[in-house]
N, C-alpha and C positions, 0 to 999 in steps of 0.2 A: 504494500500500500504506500502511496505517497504523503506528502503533507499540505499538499494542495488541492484546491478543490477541480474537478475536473472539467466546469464547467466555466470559468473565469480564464480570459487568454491571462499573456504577460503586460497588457495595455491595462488588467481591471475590468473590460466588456464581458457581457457574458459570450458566450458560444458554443457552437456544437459540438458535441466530443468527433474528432473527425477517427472513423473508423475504416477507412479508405484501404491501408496496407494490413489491416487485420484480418486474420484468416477465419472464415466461416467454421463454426463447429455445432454440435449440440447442444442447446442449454437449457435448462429448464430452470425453473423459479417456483419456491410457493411463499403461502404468506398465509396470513391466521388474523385473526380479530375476533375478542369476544363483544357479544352485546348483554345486558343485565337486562331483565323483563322485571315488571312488577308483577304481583302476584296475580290483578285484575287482566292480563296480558296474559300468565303463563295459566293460568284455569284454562284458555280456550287451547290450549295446547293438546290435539288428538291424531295419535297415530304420527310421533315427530311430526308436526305441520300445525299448521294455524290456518284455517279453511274462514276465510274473512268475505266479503259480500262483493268484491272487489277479487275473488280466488283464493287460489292458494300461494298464501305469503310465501312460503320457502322455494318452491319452482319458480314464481316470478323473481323472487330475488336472484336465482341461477343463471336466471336469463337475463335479467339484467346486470349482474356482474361478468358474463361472458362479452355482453354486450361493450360495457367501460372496456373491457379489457383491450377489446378491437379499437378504440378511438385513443387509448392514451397517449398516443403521439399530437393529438389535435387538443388534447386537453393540457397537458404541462409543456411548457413550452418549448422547452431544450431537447425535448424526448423523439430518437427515431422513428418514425413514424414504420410500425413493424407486421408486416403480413403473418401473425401469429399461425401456426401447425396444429396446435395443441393449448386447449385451455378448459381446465375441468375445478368445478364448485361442489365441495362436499361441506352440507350444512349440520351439524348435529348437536345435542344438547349434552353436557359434562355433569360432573356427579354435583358442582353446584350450583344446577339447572341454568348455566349460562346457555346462549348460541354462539356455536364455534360455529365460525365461516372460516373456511380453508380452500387455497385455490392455489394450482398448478398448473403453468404453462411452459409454454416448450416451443421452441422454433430452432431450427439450424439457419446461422446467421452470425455477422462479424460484431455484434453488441447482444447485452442483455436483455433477460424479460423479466427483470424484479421490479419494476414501475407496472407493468401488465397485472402481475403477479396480485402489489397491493393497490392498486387501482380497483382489481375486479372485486378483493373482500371490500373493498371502505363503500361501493356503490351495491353490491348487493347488502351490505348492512343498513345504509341510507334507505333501500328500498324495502327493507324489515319496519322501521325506524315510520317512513310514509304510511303501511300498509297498517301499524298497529295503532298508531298516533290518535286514532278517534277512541281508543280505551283508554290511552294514559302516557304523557307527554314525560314521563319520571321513566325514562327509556334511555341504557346509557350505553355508546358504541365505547372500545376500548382497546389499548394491544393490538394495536395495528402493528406488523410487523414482519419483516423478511424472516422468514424459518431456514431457508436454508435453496441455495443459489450454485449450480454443478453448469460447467462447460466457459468458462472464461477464465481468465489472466489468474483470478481469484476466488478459490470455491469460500464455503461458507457454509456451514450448518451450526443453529442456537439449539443450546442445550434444552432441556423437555424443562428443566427446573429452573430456565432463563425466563419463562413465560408466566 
């Protein structure tokens, strides 16, 4: 790792990381966030899912964190804008009845997909967050965060007890 940021030239500007001479490989990304329900939120909790009038919370939040995941080049601004291969959302509930959102993406390619990776949890948690908001605004997203990043200059995997 460096001690600079890699998105700042040596003028101070921001800019693109230029990936030009970098060789395409395999990479995959995931990433995790929990969300806190209140108790009037986790009652309608049936068959892992929350069947709201509006659908079902947890498949539309999949599809739309698959969704972010595809634009995050047009959304953060320095980000290559990246023909993703692979991006999968697995939503599920933890022994202290939080929702883990975890998502995994994958492209062969000369940059990363850990901006894709936590892109797709923080917007399928927002669309958790939309879909329950008419029970109770006391709804908190949380840990948002790279788990663990294979196929570049620098791998990366957070310990189970980092989280």
């Amino acid at each position: 790792m460096t001690n600079q940021f890699s998105h700042i030239d040596e003028a101070g500007n921001p800019n693109m990381v230029n990936v030009a001479n970098k060789a395409k490989t395999l990479r995959t990304a995931k990433a995790q966030c929990k969300i806190k329900l209140p108790n009037e939120v986790l009652s309608k909790l049936q068959n892992n899912d929350i069947i709201s009038k509006k659908g079902s919370v947890f498949q539309t939040a999949i599809i739309a964190g698959i969704m972010a995941a595809k634009k995050t080049g047009d959304l953060i601004p320095l980000c290559h804008p990246l023909s993703l291969e692979d991006c999968r959302i697995n939503i599920s509930i933890d022994e202290q009845k939080n929702i883990v959102v975890e998502s995994t993406a994958s492209i062969t390619a000369k940059t990363g997909v850990e901006m894709e990776a936590m892109t797709a949890v923080s917007i399928a948690a927002l669309t958790i967050y939309d879909m329950c908001k008419a029970l109770s605004h006391d709804i908190i997203i949380s840990n948002i965060q790279l788990m663990e990043k294979r196929g570049g200059k620098n791998d990366f995997k957070r310990e189970a007890s980092e989280t």
